[in-house]
C-alpha positions as CSV (number, residue, x, y, z in Angstrom):
1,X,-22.7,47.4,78.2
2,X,-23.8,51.1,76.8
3,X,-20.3,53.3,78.8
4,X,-20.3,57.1,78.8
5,X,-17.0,59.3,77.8
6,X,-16.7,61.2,81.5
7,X,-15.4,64.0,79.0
8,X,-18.6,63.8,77.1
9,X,-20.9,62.5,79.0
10,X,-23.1,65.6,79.8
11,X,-22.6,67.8,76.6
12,X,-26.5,67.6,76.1
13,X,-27.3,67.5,80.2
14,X,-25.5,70.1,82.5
15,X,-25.1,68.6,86.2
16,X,-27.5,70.5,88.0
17,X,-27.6,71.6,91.8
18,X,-30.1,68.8,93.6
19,X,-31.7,72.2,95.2
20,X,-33.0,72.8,91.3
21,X,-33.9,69.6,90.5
22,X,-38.0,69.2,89.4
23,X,-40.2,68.7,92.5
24,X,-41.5,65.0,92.9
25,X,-45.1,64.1,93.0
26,X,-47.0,63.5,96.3
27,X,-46.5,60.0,95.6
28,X,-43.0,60.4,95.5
29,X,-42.7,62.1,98.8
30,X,-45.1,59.4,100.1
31,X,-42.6,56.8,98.9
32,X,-39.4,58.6,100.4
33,X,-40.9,58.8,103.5
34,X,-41.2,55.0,104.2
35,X,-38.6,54.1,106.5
36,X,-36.5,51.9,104.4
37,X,-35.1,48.3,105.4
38,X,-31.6,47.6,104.4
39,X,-31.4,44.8,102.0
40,X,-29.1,42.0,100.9
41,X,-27.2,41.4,97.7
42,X,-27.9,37.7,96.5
43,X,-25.0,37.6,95.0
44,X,-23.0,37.7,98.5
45,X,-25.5,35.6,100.2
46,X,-24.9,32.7,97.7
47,X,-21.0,33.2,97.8
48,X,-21.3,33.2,101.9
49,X,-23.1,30.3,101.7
50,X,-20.9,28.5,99.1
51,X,-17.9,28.9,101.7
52,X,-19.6,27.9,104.7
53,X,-21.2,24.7,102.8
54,X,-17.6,23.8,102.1
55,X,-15.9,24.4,105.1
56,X,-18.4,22.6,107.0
57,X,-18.0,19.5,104.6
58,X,-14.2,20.0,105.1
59,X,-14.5,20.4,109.1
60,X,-16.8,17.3,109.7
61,X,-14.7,15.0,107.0
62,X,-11.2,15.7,108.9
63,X,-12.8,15.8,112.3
64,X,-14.1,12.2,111.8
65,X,-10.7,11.3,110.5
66,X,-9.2,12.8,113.5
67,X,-11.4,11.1,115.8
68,X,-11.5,7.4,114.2
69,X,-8.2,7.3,112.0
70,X,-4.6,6.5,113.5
71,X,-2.4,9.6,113.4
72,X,-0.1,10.0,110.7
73,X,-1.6,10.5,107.6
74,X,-3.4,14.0,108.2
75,X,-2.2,15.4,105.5
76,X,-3.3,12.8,103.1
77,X,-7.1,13.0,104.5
78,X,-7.0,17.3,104.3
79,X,-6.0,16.5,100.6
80,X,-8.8,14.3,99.8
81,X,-11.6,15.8,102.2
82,X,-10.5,19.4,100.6
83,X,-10.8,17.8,96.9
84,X,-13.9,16.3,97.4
85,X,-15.5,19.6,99.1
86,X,-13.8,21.6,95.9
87,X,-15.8,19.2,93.7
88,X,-18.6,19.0,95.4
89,X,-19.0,23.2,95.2
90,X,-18.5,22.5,91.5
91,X,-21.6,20.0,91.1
92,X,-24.4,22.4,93.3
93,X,-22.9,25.2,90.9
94,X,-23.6,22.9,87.9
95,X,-26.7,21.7,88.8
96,X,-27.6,25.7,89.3
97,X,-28.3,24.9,93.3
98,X,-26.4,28.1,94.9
99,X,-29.0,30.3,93.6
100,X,-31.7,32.4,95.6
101,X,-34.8,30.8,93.6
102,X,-33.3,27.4,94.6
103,X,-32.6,28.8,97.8
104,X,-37.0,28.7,98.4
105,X,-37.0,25.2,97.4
106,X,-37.1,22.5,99.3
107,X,-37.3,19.0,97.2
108,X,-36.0,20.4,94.1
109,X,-32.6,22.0,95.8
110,X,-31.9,19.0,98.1
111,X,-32.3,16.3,95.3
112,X,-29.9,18.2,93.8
113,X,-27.6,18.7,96.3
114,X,-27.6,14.7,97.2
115,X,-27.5,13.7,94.0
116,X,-24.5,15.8,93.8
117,X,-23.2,14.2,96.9
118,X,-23.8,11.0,96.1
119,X,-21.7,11.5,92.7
120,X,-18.4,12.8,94.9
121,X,-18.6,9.8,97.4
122,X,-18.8,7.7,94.4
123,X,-16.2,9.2,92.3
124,X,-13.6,9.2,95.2
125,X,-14.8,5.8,95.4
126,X,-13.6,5.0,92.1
127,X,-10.6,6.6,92.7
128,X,-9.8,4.9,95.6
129,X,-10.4,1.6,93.8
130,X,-8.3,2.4,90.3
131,X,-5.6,3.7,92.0
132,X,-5.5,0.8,94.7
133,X,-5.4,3.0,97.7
134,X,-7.6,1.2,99.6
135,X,-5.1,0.3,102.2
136,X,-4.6,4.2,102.7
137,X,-8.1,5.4,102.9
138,X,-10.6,4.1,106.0
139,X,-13.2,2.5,104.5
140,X,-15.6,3.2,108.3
141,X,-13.8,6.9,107.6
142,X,-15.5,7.0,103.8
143,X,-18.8,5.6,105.2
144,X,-18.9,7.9,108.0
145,X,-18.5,10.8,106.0
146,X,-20.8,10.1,103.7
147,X,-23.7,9.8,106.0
148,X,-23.0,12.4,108.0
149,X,-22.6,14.5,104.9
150,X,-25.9,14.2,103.9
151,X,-27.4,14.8,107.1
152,X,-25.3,17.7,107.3
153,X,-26.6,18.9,103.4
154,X,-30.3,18.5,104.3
155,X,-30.2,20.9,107.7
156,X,-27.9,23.1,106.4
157,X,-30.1,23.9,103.2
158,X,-33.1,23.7,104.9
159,X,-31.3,26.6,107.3
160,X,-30.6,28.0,104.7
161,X,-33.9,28.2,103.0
162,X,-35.5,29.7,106.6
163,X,-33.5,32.2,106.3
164,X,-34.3,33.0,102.7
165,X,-37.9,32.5,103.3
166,X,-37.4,35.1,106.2
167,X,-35.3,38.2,104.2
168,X,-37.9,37.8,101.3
169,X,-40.7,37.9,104.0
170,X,-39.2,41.2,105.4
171,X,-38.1,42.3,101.4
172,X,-34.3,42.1,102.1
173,X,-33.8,40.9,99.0
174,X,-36.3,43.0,96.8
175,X,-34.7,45.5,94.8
176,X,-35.6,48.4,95.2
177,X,-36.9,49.7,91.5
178,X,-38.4,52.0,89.5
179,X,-39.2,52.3,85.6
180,X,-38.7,54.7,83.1
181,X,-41.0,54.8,80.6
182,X,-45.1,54.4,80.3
183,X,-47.7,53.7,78.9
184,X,-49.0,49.7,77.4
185,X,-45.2,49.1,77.0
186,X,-44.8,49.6,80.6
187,X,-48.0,48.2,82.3
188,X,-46.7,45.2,80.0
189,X,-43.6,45.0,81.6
190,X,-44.9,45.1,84.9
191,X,-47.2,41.9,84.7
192,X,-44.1,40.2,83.3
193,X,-42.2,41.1,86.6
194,X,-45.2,40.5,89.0
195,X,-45.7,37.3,87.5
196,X,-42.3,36.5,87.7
197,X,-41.0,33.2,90.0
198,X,-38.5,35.0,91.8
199,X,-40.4,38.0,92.8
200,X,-37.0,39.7,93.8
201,X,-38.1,43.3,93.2
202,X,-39.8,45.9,94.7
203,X,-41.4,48.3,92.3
204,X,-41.7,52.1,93.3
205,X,-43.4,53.5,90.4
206,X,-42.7,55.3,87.4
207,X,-41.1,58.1,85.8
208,X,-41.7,59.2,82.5
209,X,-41.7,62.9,80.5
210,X,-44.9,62.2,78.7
211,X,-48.2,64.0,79.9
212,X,-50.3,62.9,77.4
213,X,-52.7,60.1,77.0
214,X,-49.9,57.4,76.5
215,X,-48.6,58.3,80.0
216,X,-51.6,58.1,82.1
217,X,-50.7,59.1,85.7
218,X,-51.6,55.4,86.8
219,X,-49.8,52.3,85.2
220,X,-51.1,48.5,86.3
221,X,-51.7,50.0,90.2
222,X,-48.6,52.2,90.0
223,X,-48.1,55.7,90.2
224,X,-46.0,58.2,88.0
225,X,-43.7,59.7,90.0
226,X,-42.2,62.6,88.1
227,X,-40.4,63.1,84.9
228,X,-37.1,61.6,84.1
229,X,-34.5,65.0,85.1
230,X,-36.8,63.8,88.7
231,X,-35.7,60.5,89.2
232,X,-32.5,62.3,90.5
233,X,-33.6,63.8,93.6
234,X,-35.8,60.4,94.2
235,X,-32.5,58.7,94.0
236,X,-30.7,61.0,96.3
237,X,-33.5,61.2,99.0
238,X,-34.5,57.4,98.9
239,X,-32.8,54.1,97.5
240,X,-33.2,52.9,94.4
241,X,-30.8,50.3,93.4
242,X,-32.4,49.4,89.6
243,X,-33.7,51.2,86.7
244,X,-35.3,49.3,84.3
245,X,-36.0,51.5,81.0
246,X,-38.9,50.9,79.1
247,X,-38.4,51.9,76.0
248,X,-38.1,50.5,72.1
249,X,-34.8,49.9,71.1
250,X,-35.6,52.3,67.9
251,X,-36.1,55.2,69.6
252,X,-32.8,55.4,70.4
253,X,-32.5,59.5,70.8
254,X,-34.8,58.7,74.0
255,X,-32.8,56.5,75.4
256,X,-29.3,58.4,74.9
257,X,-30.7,61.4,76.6
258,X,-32.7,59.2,79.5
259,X,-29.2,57.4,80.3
260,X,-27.0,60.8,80.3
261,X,-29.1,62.1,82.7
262,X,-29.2,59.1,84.4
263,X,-25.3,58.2,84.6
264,X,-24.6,60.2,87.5
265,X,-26.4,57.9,90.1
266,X,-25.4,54.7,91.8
267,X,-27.9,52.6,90.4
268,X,-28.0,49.3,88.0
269,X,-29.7,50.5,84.4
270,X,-31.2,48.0,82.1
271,X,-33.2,48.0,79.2
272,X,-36.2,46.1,78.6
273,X,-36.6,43.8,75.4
274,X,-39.9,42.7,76.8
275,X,-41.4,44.0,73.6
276,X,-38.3,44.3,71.2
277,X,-39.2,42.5,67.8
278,X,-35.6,42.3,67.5
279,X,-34.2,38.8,69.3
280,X,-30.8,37.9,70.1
281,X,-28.8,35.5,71.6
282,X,-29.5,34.6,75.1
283,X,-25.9,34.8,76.1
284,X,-26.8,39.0,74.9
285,X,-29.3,39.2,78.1
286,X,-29.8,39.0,81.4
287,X,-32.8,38.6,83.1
288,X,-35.0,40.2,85.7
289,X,-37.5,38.7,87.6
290,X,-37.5,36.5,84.2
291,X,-38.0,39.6,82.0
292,X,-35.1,39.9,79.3
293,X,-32.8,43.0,79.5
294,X,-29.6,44.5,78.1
295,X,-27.4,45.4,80.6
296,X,-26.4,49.3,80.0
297,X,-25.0,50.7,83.2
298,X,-24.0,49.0,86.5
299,X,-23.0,50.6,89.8
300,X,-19.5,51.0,89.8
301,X,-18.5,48.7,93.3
302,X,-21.1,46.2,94.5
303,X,-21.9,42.9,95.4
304,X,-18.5,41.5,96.4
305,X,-16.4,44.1,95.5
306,X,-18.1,46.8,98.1
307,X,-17.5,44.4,100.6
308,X,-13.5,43.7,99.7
309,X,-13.6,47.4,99.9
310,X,-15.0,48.0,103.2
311,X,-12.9,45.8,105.0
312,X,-9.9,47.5,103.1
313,X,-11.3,50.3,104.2
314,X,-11.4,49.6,108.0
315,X,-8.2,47.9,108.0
316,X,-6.2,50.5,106.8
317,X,-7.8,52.9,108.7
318,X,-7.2,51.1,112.3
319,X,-3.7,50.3,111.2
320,X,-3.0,54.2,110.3
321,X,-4.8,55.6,113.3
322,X,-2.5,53.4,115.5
323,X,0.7,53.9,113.7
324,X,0.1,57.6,113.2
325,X,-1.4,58.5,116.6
326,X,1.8,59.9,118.0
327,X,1.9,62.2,115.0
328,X,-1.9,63.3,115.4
329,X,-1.2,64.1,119.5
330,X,1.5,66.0,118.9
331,X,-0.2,67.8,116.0
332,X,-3.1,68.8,118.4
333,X,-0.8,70.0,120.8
334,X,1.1,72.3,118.3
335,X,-2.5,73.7,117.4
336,X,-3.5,74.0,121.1
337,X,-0.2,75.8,121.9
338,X,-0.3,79.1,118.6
339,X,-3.9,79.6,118.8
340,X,-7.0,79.6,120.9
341,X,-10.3,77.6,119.6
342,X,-11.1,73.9,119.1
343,X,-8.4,71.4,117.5
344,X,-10.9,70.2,114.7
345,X,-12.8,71.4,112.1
346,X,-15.7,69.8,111.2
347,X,-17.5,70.8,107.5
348,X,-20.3,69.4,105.9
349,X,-19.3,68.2,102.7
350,X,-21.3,65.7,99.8
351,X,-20.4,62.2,99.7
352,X,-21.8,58.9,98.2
353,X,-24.7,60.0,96.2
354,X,-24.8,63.7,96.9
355,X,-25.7,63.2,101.0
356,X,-24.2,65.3,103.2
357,X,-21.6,64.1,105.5
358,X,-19.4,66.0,108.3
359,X,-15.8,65.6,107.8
360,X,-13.5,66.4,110.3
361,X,-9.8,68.0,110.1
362,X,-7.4,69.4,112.1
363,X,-7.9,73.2,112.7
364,X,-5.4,74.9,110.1
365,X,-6.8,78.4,110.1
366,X,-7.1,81.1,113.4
367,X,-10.7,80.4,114.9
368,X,-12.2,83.6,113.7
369,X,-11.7,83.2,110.6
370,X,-12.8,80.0,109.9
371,X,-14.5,79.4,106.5
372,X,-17.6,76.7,107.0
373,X,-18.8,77.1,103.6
374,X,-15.4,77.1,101.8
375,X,-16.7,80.4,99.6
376,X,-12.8,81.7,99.5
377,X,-10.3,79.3,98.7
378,X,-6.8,79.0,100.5
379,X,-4.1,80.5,98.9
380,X,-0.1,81.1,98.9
381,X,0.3,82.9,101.9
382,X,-2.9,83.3,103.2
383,X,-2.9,85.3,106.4
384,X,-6.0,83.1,107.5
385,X,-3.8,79.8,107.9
386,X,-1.6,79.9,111.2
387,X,1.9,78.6,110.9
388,X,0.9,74.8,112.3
389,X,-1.6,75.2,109.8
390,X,0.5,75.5,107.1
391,X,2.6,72.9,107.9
392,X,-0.4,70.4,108.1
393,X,-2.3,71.4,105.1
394,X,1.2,71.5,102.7
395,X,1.7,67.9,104.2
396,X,-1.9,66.6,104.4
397,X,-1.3,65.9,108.1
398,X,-4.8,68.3,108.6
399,X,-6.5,65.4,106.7
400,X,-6.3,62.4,108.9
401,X,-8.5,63.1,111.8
402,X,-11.1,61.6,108.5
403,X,-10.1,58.3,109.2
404,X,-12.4,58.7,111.9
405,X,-15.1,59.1,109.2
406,X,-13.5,56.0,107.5
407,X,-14.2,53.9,110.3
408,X,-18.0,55.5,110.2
409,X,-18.6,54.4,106.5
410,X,-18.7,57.9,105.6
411,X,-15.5,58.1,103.8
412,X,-13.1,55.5,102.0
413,X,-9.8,55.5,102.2
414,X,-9.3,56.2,98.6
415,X,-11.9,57.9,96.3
416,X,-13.0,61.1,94.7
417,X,-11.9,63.6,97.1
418,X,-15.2,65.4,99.2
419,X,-15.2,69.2,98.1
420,X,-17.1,72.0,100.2
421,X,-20.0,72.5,99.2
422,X,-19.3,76.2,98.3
423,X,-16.4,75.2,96.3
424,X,-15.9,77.2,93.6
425,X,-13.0,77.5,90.7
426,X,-13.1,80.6,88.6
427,X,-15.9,82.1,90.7
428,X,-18.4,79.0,89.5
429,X,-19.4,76.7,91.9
430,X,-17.8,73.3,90.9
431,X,-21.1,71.4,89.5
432,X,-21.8,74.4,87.4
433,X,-18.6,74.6,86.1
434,X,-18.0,71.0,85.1
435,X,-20.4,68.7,83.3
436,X,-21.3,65.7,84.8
437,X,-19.9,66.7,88.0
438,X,-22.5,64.7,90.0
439,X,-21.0,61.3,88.6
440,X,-17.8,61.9,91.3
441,X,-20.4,60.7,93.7
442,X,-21.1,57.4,92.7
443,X,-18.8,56.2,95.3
444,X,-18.2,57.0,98.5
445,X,-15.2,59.9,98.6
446,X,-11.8,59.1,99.8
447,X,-9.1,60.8,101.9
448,X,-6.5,60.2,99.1
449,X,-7.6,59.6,95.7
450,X,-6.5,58.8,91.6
451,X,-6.6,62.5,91.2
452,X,-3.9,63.4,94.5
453,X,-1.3,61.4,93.3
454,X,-1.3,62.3,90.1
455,X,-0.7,66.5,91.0
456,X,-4.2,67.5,91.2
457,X,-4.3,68.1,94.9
458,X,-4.3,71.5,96.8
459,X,-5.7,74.4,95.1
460,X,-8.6,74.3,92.5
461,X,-8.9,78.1,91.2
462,X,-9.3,77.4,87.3
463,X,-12.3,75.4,85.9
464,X,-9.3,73.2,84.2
465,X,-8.0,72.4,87.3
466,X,-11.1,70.8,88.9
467,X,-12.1,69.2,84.9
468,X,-8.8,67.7,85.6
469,X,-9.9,66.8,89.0
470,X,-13.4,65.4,87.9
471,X,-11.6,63.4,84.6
472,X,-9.1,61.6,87.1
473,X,-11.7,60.9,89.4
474,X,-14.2,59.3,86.9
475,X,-11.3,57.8,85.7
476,X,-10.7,56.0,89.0
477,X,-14.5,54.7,89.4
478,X,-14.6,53.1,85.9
479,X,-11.3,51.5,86.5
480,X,-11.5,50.3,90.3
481,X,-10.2,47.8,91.8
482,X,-8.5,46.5,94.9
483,X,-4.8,46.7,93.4
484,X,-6.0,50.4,92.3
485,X,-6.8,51.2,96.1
486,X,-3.8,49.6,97.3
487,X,-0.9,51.2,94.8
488,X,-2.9,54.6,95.5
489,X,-2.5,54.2,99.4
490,X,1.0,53.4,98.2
491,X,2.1,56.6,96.4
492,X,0.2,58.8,98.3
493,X,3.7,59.4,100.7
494,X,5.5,59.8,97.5
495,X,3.3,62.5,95.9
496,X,2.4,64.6,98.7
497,X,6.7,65.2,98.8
498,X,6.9,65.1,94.5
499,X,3.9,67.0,93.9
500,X,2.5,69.4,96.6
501,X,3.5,72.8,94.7
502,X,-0.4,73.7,94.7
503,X,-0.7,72.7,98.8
504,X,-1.4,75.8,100.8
């Protein structure tokens, strides 16, 4: 997979203020303002439906036992029903049956699936007889199980296929995608995705920075949307979740630059070798809607992953606003009690992919002179910040009314910290002053983050501070991971008392 250097990755691209990016064609705008339905990752539909397929084998094996079989060997029959439910996943993973294309099937996926079946019953069967355990296992128990186990297979997969048949109906589970490139090379590419047996995306259109006659404006029935430096804004103002580039593997200089501009968004990139003369190994692809590609960028937390870190997320945040309510009463109190004005300050701020969220915080300067836009930073001393205030911002105490946005899916508990959108270090505003600025925003931002605990917390006046800031924080997103998250949330107590010298 093609990975940028964070430090690098912009040296021929400056991140640019969405406000400047190239206006989108009329059929862009057309396309953003479709309402949009939510859609589902096939990869956590076929996990879900892996688990429930082998709890329910599980449930009905040891409920039968319970029911028919003498007490006192429950713990023999959990062994064996979980054993044969473990193998059992094994064989519909084999035979390729917990897949959304075998999903649509009917036939084909429960053939498989019994055959499957049938192979446990009879290996446990075996088992039972080599081992001479017969006088341990219920022969009316095996039987039982068996038949029941298929009739339980065949509804639950044909449930499960009426619900598949229904999200690809309503095109939650189409991709939303769009191509870069044009041209023969793309209206190629697009008949091999149309014709495609899994018809799994949902083509947009096209972006491409040719205007001459090997980009017409119209490709196979879809439009060109805007140049490349364009797809940006699209990205930001609609979902897109794929980009599938277009382009020959030789003209390499074409690809480098499409993919440093592209880096900064959330989106899956892959390159087509629909038309590449150049063949590898099939283990070197992956394949989309049964067009070969070579995986060059994937967004940083999905699938499985983005939903370990939601309920992270929300956990931590319920268990920290009840263990830390006392200490956010008597905080509103104390800011109640020195000044007059409301007890939180809400600030719009970016967060995942450049939208604009409202955080909140407790109030840590006197009411009038509140700074909404962040245009002057807080310094050492500043006669702005009330004495609570000081106390709460040097201690990060004014940060926790944003668990409230954590439990709105605005925020994560860790992550690249939000910044005001007026931000500025040195007297640039931060994306002018750092390249590749936008790529923070992959994620959603955090309340604590890689960059906090490691020092770079508090004040950001020096364009090294916030490159410092930016580094540790595209550190974080390539490296992420649960255990990450949770030794963060860990030494976040310990840095905000070791390192909060630039805290005012």
């Amino acid at each position: 997979m093609f990975r940028v250097d964070p430090k690098q990755a912009f040296a021929d691209h400056a991140a640019r203020d969405p406000q400047g990016a190239p206006t989108l064609s009329a059929a862009a705008e057309e396309i953003i303002a479709r309402p949009v339905e939510r859609t589902y990752s096939s990869t956590v539909i076929s996990g879900a439906a892996q688990a429930v397929e082998a709890t329910l084998l599980m449930l009905l094996g040891y409920g039968i036992q319970l029911a028919y079989v003498p007490p006192g060997q429950e713990s023999f029959y959990l062994m064996v029903v979980a054993g044969a439910a473990l193998l059992s996943n094994i064989g519909f993973n084999v035979l390729r049956t917990h897949r959304i294309p075998a999903y649509r099937k009917v036939m084909g996926q429960i053939g498989r699936v019994l055959a499957v079946w049938i192979g446990v019953m009879a290996v446990l069967t075996a088992v039972i007889f080599f081992f001479k355990a017969g006088d341990m296992v219920s022969r009316v128990w095996l039987l039982a199980w068996f038949i029941s186990g298929t009739v339980l297979l065949v509804a639950y997969r044909l449930l499960l296929r009426g619900l598949v048949q229904r999200w690809t109906e309503q095109g939650r589970l189409k991709r939303r995608t769009v191509i870069v490139g044009g041209g023969k090379d793309a209206e190629a590419l697009i008949e091999q995705i149309n014709a495609g047996a899994d018809k799994d995306i949902n083509l947009l259109g096209l972006f491409d920075d040719r205007i001459d006659e090997r980009s017409p404006e119209q490709v196979a029935g879809y439009s060109k949307l805007g140049k490349v430096s364009s797809l940006i804004e699209f990205a930001r103002r609609t979902p897109v979740e794929l980009v599938i580039v277009s382009m020959p593997l030789s003209a390499e200089k074409r690809v480098l630059d499409m993919l440093t501009q592209l880096w900064v968004l959330p989106v899956d990139i892959r390159l087509s070798a629909h038309m590449s003369k150049l063949k590898f190994t099939d283990k070197a692809y992956s394949y989309v809607s049964g067009v070969p590609v070579l995986d060059m960028a994937d967004r940083p937390i999905s699938d499985w992953n983005l939903v370990f870190k939601w309920v992270f997320d929300k956990l931590v945040a319920i268990a920290a606003l009840i263990l830390l309510a006392p200490v956010m009463l008597i905080t509103a109190i104390a800011i109640k009690l020195e000044s007059k004005g409301p007890v939180f300050f809400v600030q719009n701020r970016h967060g995942f992919n450049n939208q604009l969220i409202r955080i909140y915080k407790f109030r840590s300067m006197r009411t009038e002179t509140l700074d909404y836009s962040a245009s002057k930073q807080v310094t050492r001393n500043d006669p702005r910040v009330t004495r609570v205030g000081k106390f709460i911002r040097k201690t990060s105490i004014d940060e926790l009314p944003q668990l409230f946005n954590v439990l709105k899916g605005e925020l994560s508990i860790v992550g690249p910290r939000p910044h005001a959108l007026q931000a500025k270090a040195d007297n640039q505003l931060y994306y002018e002053a750092v390249d590749g600025y936008f790529a923070r925003h992959r994620v959603k931002p955090g309340i604590t983050g890689w960059a906090q605990i490691n020092g770079w917390r508090g004040e950001t006046d020096t364009i090294d501070k916030i490159m410092q800031r930016v580094n540790h924080d595209l550190y974080y997103i390539e490296n992420w991971s649960l255990l990450l998250d949770l030794y963060i949330v860990l030494m976040t107590p310990v840095s905000l008392i070791a390192k909060n010298e630039n805290a005012y």
